[in-house]
C-alpha positions in Angstrom: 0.0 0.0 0.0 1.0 3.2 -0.9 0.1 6.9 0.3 -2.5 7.3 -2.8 -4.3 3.9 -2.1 -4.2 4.8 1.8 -5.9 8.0 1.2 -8.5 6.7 -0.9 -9.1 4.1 1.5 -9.7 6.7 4.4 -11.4 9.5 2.3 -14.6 8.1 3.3 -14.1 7.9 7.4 -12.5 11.5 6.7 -16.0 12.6 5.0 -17.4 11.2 8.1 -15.9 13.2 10.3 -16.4 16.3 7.8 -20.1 16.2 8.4 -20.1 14.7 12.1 -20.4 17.8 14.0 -23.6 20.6 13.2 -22.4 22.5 16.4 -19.7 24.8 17.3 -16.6 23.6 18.9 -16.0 25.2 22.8 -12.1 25.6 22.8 -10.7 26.9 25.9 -13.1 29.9 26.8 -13.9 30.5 23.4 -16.7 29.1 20.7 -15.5 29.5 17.3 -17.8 29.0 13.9 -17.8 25.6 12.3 -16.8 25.5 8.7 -19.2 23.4 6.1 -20.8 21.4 9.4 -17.0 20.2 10.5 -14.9 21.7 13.1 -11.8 24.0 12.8 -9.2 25.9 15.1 -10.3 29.2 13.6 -12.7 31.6 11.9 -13.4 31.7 8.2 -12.8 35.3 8.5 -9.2 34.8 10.2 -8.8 31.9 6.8 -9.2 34.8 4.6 -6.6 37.0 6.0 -3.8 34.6 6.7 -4.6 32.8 3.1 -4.0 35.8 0.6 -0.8 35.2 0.4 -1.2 31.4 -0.8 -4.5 32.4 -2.8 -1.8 35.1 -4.7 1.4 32.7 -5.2 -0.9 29.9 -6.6 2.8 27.4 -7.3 4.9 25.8 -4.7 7.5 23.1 -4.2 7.5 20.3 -2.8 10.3 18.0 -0.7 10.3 14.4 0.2 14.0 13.6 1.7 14.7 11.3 4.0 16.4 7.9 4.8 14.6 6.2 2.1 16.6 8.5 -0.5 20.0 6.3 0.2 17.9 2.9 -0.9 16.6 5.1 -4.4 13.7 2.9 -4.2 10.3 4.9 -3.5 9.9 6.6 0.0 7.4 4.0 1.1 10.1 1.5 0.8 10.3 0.4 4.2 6.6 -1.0 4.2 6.4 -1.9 1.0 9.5 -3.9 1.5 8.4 -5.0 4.9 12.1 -3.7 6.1 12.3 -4.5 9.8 13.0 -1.2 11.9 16.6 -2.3 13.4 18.0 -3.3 9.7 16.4 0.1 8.3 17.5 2.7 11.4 21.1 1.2 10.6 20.4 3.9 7.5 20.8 7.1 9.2 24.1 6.7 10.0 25.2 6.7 6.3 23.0 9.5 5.6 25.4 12.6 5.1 24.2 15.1 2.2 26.1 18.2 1.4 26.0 21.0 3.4 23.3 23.3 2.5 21.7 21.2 -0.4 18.8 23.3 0.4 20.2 26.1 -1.6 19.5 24.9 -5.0 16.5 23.7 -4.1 15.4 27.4 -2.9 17.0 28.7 -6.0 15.1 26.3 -8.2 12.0 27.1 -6.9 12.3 31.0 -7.8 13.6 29.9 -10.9 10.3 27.7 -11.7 8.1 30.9 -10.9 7.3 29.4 -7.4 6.2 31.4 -4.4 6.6 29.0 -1.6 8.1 25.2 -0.5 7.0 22.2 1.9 9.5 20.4 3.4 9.2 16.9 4.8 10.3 17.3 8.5 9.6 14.0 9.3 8.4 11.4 7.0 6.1 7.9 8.0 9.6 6.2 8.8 10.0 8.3 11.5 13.2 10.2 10.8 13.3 13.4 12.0 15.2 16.1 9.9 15.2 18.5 12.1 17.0 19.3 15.8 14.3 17.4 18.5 14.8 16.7 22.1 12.4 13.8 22.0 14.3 10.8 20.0 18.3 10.1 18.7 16.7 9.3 15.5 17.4 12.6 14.3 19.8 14.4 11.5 21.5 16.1 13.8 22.4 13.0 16.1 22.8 10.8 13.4 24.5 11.2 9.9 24.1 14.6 8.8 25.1 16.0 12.1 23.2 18.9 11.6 20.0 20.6 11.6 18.5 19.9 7.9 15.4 21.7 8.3 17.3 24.7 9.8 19.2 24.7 6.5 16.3 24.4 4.4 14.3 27.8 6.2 17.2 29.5 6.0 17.9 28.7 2.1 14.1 29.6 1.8 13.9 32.9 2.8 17.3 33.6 1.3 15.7 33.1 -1.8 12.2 35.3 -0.5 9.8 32.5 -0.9 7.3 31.4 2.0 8.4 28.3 4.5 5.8 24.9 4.8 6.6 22.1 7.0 5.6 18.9 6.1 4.7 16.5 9.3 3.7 12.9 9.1 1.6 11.8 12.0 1.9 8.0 11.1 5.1 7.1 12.1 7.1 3.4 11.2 9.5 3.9 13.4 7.8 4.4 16.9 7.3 1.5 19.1 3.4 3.5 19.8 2.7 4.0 16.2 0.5 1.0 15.8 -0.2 0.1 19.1 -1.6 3.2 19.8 -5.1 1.9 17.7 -5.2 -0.4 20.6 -3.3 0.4 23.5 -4.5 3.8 25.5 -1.2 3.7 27.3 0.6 3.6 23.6 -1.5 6.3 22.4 -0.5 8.6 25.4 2.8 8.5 25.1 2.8 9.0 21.4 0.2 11.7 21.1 2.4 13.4 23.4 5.4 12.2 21.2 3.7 13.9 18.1 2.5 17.1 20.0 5.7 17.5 21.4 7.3 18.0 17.8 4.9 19.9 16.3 5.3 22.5 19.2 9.7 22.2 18.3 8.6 23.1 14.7 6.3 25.5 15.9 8.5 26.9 18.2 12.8 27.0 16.6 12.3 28.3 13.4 11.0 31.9 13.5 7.7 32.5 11.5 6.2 29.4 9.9 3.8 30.2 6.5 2.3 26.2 6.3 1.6 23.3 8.4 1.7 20.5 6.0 0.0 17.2 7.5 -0.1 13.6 6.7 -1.6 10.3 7.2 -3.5 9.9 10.2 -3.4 6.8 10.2 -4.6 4.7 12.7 -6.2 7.4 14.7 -9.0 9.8 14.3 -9.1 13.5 15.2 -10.2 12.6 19.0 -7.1 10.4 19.0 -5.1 12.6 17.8 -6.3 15.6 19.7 -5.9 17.5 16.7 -8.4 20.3 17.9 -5.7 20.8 20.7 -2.8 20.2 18.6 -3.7 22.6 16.4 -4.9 24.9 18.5 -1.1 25.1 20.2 -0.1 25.4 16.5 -2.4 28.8 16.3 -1.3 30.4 19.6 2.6 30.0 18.5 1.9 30.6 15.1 -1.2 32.6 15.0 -0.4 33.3 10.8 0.0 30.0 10.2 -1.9 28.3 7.6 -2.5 23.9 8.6 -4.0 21.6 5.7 -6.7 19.2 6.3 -4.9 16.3 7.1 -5.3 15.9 11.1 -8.5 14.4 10.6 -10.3 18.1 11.0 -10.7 20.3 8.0 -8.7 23.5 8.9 -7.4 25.9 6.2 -7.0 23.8 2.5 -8.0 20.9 1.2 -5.0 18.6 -0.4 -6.0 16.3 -3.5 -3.1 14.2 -4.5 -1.7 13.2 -7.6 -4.8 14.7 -9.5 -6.5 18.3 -9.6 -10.0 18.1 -8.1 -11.4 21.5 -7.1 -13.4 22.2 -3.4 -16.8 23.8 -3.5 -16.1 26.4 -1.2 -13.0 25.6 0.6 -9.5 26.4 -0.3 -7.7 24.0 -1.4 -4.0 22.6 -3.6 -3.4 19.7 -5.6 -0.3 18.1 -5.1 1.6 16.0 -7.4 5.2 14.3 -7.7 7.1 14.9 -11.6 7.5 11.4 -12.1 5.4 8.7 -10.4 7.5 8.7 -6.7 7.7 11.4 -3.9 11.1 10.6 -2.3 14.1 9.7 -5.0 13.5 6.8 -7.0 16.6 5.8 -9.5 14.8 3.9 -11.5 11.3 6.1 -12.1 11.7 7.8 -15.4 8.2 8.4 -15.8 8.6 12.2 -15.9 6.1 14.7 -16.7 6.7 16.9 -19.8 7.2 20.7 -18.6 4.2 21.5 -20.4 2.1 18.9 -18.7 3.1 20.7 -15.9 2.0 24.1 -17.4 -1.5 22.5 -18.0 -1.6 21.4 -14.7 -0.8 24.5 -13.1 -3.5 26.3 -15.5 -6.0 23.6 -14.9 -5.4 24.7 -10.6 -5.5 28.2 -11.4 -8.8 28.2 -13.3 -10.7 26.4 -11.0 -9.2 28.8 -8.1 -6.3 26.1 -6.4 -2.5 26.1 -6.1 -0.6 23.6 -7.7 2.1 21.8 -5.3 4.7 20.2 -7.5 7.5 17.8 -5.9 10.8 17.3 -5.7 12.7 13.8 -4.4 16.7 14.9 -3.9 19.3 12.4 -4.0 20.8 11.5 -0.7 23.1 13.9 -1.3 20.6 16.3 -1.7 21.3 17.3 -5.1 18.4 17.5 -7.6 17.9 14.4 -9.8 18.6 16.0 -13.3 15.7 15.6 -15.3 13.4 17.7 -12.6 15.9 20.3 -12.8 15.4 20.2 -16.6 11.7 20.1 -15.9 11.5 23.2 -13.5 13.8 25.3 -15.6 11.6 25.3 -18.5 8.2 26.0 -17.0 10.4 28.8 -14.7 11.2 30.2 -18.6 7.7 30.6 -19.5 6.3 31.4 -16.6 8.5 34.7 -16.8 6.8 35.6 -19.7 3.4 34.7 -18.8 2.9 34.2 -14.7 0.7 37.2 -14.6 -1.7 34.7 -16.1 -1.7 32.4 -13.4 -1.0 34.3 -10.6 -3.4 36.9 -11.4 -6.3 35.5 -12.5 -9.8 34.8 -11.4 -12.1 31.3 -11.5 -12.5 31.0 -15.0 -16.3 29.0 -16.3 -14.3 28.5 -20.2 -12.6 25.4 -20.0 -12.7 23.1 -23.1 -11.0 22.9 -26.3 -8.9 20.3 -28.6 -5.8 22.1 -27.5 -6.6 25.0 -25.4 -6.8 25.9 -21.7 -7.9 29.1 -20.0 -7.5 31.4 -17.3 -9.1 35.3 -16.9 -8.4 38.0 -15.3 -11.8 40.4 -15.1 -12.8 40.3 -18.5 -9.8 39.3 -20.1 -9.6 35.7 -21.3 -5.7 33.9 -21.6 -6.5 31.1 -23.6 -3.1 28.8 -23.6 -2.6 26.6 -26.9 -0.4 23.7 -25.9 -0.9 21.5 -28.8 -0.1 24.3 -31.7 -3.0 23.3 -34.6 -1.0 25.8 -36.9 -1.8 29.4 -38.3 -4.9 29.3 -37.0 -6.1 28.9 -33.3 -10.1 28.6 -33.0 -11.7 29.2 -29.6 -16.0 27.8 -30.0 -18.9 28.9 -28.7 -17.9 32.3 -26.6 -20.7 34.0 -25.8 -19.0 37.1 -25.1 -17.9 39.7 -28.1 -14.2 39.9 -28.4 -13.3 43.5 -29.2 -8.7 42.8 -29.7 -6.2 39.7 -28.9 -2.9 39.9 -28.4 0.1 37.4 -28.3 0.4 37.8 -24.1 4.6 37.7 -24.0 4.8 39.9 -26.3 2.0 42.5 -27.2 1.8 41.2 -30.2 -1.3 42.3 -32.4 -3.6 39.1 -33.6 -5.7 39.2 -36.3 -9.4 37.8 -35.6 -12.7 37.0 -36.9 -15.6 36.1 -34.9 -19.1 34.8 -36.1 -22.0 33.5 -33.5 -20.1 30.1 -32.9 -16.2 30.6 -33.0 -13.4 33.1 -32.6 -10.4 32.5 -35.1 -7.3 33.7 -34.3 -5.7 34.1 -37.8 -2.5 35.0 -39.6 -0.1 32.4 -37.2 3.2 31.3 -37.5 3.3 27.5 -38.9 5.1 26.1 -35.4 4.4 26.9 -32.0 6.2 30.1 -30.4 5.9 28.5 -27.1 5.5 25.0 -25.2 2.8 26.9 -24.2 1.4 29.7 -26.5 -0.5 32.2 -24.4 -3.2 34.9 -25.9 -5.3 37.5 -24.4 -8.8 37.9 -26.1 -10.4 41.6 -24.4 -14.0 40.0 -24.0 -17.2 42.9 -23.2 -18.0 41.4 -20.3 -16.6 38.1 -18.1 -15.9 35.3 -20.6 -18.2 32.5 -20.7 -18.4 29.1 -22.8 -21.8 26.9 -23.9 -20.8 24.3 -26.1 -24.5 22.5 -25.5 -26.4 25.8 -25.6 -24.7 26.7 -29.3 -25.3 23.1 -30.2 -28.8 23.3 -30.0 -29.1 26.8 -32.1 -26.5 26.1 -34.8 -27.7 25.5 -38.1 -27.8 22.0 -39.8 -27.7 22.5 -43.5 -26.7 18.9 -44.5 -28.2 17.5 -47.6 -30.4 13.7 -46.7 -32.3 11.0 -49.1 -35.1 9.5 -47.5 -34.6 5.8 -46.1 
């Protein structure tokens, strides 16, 4: 089992839980609002101001490094593997990256157009990245000798881009991270285990911008104490933003591997560049950078963020091909980030090789599969009054009749992996293919049977 089939397993108890409450939650002296029937650790009004940010930056990277980057085979390869906790712990030791390797990652991510970066702090094997008083299992007390986690906020904000911490509540290593389903003595000690790192994370590393959970598995929220948890989170981090993986909804929601937008809620799909999360030598699966560019217009149109991963070596470096990857998509969105960051939901959303995002009443419709001199757009209903190639200002010829726009006069191969154009509409731009396919005229000529 991997993290994808685990959280379609539990999406259902998790929906549960999402509609089990019609009340509001009493923390401490104060009652705060329930959000969609399920309770959070703070208002929607509070959501709005501490989420602009993320609602504005709309791309982030994502880190999985740990232990299972010196086996190269898949970050869930101690349970898929079935490797025993004393062979696998003989790992850290060994485990002794470059300094700073959190550098190019930071750099990368500007490069790539991104505005922020999740870091796994502590991954389901239970390694710790980060300088804790609660376990040896840790980079600084074991191969690294040093605070990895330190490096990476540091490299971060060097770079100006917002810091997330990644947190895995299931744990491998742990002697209570099973037994605590079972045992309430287990559970105690590690709930307290778990609280007690999230409040070093929340504490040692100045402001935090994104609590990053993960699977919470074998407990619930009331097993967890994730109201509390989180709560703690709020008062030492009261601009903190926490996903909706302790069991409770909080701030976003996170689909995975696959862009799925919330009615009404925040939320960010997150997705790996090949088909692992941690480094995997032999995964060469990767995506194309302008399958990435899709993706990350598909997010933006439908109002999300787009969370794309990295998996460094063990040395930390970058594996080549994502560097590759990133540096591309960072090219064009140079030229054309205003169109994602910027934009509004956007109802247009289907064509043979076209994607869309808007700003007001401006349409950017992307052409990543180049047809040729001309680019058709169907069934608008709005009036286009000019177009214009978006990196460049250029001037486009068009002609528009009740069913199409044609975008005319086009170089014979694409200018772009992605070719971007803004169409000024007269009003917000919307799409009917089925109301346009019931009004357009059918002229064909028929025999009788």
């Amino acid at each position: 089992m991997n993290r994808r089939h685990y959280l379609a397993l539990m999406s259902a108890a998790a929906g549960a839980v999402a509609i089990s409450s019609k009340t509001d939650l009493v923390l401490g002296q104060q009652t705060r609002p329930v959000d969609n029937g399920a309770p959070t650790t703070s208002t929607v009004e509070d959501r709005a101001r501490r989420m602009k940010w993320w609602h504005e930056a709309k791309f982030g990277m994502f880190i999985h490094w740990g232990l299972y980057s010196t086996l190269g085979r898949h970050e869930w390869v101690m349970e898929n593997e079935g490797i025993p906790v004393s062979e696998y712990e003989k790992l850290a030791p060994d485990f002794k990256p470059i300094p700073n390797a959190a550098r190019a990652w930071a750099q990368l991510a500007k490069r790539a157009g991104m505005k922020y970066m999740v870091m796994t702090t502590k991954h389901h094997e239970g390694f710790c990245n980060f300088d804790t008083k609660l376990t040896d299992y840790c980079a600084p007390k074991q191969g690294p000798g040093r605070d990895l986690v330190r490096e990476y906020v540091d490299a971060a904000r060097a770079e100006g881009l917002r810091v997330g911490f990644y947190y895995s509540l299931m744990d491998w290593h742990h002697p209570g991270g099973a037994k605590c389903k079972t045992d309430e003595a287990a559970r105690r000690r590690f709930v307290d285990y778990i609280h007690g790192q999230v409040k070093e994370l929340a504490t040692n590393y100045g402001k935090l911008d994104i609590l990053w959970y993960d699977v919470a598995w074998p407990l619930d929220a009331k097993g967890w104490e994730s109201v509390e948890m989180n709560t703690m989170v709020r008062k030492l981090q009261p601009d903190i933003i926490i996903n909706n993986r302790s069991k409770i909804p909080e701030d976003f929601d996170t689909p995975e591997q696959r862009i799925e937008a919330s009615q009404n809620r925040p939320w960010e799909s997150c997705m790996t560049l090949n088909d692992s999360w941690g480094y995997h030598a032999a995964d060469f699966n990767w995506k194309s950078p302008t399958t990435v560019i899709r993706n990350l217009i598909t997010c933006a149109r439908d109002g999300g963020n787009y969370l794309l991963n990295i998996g460094p070596k063990p040395d930390g470096s970058i594996p080549e091909e994502s560097v590759r990857i990133l540096s591309a998509v960072g090219d064009w969105m140079a030229k054309n980030g205003a169109t994602i960051r910027e934009s509004d939901p956007c109802q247009p959303r289907r064509g043979n090789y076209v994607s869309y995002t808007r700003k007001g009443n401006t349409l950017y419709a992307h052409v990543h599969y180049w047809p040729g001199e001309t680019v058709v757009i169907g069934n608008l209903l709005n009036q286009v009054s000019s177009v214009q190639m978006f990196a460049t200002n250029e001037p486009v010829k068009f002609q528009q009749d009740g069913f199409r726009v044609r975008l005319t006069g086009l170089p014979k191969k694409a200018p772009d992996i992605v070719t971007t154009f803004a169409l000024e509409c007269d009003g917000e731009p919307k799409q009917d293919h089925e109301g346009k396919r019931a009004v357009k005229p059918r002229e064909g000529v028929y025999k009788s049977a």
